[in-house]
VEXDREN-2710 file (C-alpha; in Angstrom, 1 decimal):
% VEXDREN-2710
k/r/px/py/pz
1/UNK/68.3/-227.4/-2.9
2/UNK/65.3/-227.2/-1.3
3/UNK/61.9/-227.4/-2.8
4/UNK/60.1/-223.8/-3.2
5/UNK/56.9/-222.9/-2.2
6/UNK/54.8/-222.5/-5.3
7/UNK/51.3/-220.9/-5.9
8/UNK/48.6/-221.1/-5.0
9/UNK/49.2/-218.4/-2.0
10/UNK/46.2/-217.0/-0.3
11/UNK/46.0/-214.6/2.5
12/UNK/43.0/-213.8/4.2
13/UNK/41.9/-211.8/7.5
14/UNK/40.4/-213.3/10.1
15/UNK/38.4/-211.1/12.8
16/UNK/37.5/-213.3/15.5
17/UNK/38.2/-216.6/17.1
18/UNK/35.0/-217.8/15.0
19/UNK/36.0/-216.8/11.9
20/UNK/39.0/-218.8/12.3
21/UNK/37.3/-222.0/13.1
22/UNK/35.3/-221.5/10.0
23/UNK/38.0/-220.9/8.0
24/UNK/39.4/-224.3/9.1
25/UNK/35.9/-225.4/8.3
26/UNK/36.0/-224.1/4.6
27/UNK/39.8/-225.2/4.3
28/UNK/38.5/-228.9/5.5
29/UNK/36.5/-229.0/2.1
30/UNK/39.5/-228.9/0.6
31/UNK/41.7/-231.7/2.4
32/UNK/42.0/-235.1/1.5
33/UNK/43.4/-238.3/2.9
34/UNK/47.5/-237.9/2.6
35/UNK/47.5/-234.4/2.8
36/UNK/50.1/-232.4/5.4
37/UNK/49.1/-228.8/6.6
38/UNK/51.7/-227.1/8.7
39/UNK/50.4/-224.4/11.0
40/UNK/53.3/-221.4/12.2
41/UNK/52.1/-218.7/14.4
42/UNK/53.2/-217.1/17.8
43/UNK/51.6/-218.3/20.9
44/UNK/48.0/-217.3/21.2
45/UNK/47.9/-216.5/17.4
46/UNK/45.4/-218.9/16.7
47/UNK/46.5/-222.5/15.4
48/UNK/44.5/-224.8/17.8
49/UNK/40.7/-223.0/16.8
50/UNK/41.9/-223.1/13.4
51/UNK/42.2/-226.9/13.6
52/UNK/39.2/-227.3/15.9
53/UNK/37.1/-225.8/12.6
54/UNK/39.0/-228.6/10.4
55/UNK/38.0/-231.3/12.5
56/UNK/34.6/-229.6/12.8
57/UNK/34.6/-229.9/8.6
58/UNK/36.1/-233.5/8.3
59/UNK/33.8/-234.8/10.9
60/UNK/36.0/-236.1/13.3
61/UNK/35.4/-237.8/16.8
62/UNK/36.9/-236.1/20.0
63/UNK/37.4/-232.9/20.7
64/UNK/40.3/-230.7/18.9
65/UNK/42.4/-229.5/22.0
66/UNK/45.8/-228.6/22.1
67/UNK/48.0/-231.0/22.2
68/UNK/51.1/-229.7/23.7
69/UNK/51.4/-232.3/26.6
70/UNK/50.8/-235.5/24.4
71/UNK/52.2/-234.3/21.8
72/UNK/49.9/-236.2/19.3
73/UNK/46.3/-237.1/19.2
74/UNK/44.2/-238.8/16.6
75/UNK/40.7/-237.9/15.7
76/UNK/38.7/-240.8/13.8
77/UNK/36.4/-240.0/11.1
78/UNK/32.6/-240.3/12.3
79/UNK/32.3/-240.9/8.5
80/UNK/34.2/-242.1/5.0
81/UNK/36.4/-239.1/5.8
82/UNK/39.8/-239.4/6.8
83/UNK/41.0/-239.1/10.2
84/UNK/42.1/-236.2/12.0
85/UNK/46.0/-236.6/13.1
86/UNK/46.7/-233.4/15.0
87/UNK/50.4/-232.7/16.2
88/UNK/51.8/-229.8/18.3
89/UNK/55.9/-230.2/18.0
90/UNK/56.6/-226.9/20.0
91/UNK/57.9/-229.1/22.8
92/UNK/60.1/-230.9/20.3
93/UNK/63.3/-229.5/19.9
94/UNK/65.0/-231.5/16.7
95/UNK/63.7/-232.0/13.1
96/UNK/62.1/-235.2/12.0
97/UNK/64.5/-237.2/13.7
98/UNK/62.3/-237.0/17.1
99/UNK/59.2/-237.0/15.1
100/UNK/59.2/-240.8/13.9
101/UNK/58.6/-241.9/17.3
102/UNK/54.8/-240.7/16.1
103/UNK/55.2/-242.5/12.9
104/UNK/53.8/-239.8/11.0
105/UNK/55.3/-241.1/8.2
106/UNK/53.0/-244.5/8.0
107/UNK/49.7/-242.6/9.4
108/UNK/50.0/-239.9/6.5
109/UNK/48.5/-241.7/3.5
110/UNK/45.5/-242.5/5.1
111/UNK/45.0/-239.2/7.2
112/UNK/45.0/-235.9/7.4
113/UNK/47.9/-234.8/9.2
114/UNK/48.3/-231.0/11.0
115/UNK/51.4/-230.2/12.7
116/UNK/51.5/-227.2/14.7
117/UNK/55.2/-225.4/15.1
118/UNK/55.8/-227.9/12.0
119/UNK/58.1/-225.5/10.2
120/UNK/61.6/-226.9/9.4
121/UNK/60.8/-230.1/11.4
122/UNK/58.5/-232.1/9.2
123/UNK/58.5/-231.0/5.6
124/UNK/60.4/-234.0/4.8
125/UNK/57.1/-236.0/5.5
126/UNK/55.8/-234.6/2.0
127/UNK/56.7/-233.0/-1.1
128/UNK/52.9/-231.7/-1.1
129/UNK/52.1/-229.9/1.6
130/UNK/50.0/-227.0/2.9
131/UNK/51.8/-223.9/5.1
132/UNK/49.1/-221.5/7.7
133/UNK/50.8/-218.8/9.2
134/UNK/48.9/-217.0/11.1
135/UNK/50.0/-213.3/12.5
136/UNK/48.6/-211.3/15.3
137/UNK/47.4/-207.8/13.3
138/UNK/46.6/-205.8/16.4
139/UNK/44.6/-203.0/14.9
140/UNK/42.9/-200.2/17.1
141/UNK/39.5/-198.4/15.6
142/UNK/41.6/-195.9/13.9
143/UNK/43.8/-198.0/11.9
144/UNK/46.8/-197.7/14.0
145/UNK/48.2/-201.4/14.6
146/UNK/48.8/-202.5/18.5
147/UNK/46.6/-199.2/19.7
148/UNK/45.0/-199.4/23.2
149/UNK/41.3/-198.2/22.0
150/UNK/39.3/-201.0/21.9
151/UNK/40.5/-202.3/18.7
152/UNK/40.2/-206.2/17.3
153/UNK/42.6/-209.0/17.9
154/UNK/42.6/-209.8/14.1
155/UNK/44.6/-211.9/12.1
156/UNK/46.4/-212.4/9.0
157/UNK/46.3/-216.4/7.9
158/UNK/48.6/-216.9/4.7
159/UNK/48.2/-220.0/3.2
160/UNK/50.7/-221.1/1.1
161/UNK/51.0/-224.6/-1.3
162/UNK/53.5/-226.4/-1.9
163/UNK/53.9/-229.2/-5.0
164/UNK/51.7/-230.4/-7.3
165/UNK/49.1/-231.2/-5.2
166/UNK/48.3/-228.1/-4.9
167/UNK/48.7/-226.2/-8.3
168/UNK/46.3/-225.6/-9.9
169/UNK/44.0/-225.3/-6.4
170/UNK/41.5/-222.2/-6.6
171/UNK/42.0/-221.1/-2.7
172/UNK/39.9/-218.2/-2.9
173/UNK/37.2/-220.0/-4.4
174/UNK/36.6/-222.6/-1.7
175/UNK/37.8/-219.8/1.6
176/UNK/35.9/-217.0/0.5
177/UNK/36.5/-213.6/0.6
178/UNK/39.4/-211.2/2.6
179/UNK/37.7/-211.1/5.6
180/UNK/36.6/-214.1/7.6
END
């Protein structure tokens, strides 16, 4: 019996690769030490500038890159904030089992911890967590999605909470309106 995903649910549109890093900005207000965010998306869709704005927000050291190769890097606070622990499992092929090599588990509690391609691999880290997916909507000027006149690359970023960390959280209020 798994563990349902409960409100609050938010989704938002985001226009450019700007507005995404400032809706990680706005979504680092609302992070805290011990707090899990698991990012899902296609290739390209957007995860990494979404977690450069959070490490923007929390005030991090280092740059946010990808980190496909490595598999993990950790971004110190350059302040009281917690540290950045960003983690790209998309080269990992089981669940958690090949993720406690990175000891997630002990750097949690005192960091913030974003997994991108964490879906079914790491919810087992936390009961409280935070699920982004974000979705290509292709959209051409007249409204037709995936058109081939000069429309944006826009996209859809649901946010979703999970546990009781999370009720009672006001998304909306802290990330604005529909359109980032």
């Amino acid at each position: 019996m798994g563990q349902q995903l409960t409100e609050p649910r938010l989704t938002r549109t985001v226009e450019t690769p700007e507005g995404m890093t400032e809706l990680g900005r706005r979504l680092a207000g609302l992070l805290r030490a011990g707090d899990l965010v698991l990012l899902s998306g296609e290739l390209g869709a957007g995860k990494t500038t979404l977690t450069r704005g959070l490490g923007a927000g929390l005030g991090v050291r280092g740059a946010v890159t990808s980190p496909t190769f490595v598999i993990a890097r950790v971004h110190p606070s350059l302040g009281a904030g917690p540290p950045l622990v960003h983690v790209d499992a998309y080269r990992l092929g089981g669940g958690l089992e090949e993720m406690e090599d990175l000891d997630l588990d002990v750097a949690l509690p005192e960091s913030v911890v974003v997994v991108e391609w964490g879906e079914d691999r790491v919810e087992e880290l936390a009961d409280d967590r935070l699920h982004v997916v974000i979705h290509r909507a292709l959209t051409s000027p007249s409204g037709v999605a995936g058109g081939d006149d000069g429309g944006t690359d826009a996209r859809e970023v649901t946010l979703r909470g999970v546990g009781a960390r999370w009720r009672g959280v006001d998304l909306a209020a802290h990330l604005g309106g529909g359109t980032v």
